[in-house]
N, C-alpha and C positions, 0 to 999 in steps of 0.2 A: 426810824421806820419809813417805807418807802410812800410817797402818796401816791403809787400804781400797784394794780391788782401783780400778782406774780404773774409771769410770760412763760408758758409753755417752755420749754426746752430748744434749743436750733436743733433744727434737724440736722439729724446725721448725717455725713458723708456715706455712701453705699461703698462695700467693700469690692477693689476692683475686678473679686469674680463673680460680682452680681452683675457686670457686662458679662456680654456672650460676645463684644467687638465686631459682631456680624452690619456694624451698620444701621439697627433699627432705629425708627424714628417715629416715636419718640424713645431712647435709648432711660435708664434707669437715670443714668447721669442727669438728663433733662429736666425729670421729674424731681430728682433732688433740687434741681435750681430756681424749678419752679417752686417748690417748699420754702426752700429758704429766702426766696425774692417776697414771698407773702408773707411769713415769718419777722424779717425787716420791715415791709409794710406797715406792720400788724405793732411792732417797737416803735416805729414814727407816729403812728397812729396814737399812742398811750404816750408820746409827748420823750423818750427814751433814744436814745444813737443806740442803733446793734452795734456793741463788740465787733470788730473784724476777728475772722478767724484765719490766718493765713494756713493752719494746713486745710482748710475746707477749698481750696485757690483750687480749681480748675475747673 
C-alpha cells in the first residue's frame, strides 16, 4: 500500500479540435499545460516523480 493519498488523474490532453488555431491566447493547449504543470507540482509535493507521458509532448 502506498504511504500517499491517491493523485487525481493527469489531465488530459485536449483533442486537436478543441483548438480553433486562430491564435488565441491563452489557447486550450495553454491551459492544458498549465493543469499539468500543477498536477506535477502537486506529485512533487506528495513526495512522488510524475510518470512522463510522451504522447502528452507538445
Amino acid at each position: 500500500m502506498s504511504d500517499h493519498p491517491a493523485l487525481p488523474p493527469r489531465p488530459p490532453r485536449p483533442h486537436p479540435l478543441e483548438c480553433c488555431g486562430r491564435g488565441c491566447r491563452p489557447c486550450v493547449f495553454d491551459y492544458w499545460r498549465r493543469a499539468v504543470a500543477d498536477w506535477e507540482a502537486e506529485c512533487r509535493r506528495r513526495g512522488i516523480d510524475p510518470p512522463p507521458a510522451a504522447h502528452d509532448a507538445g
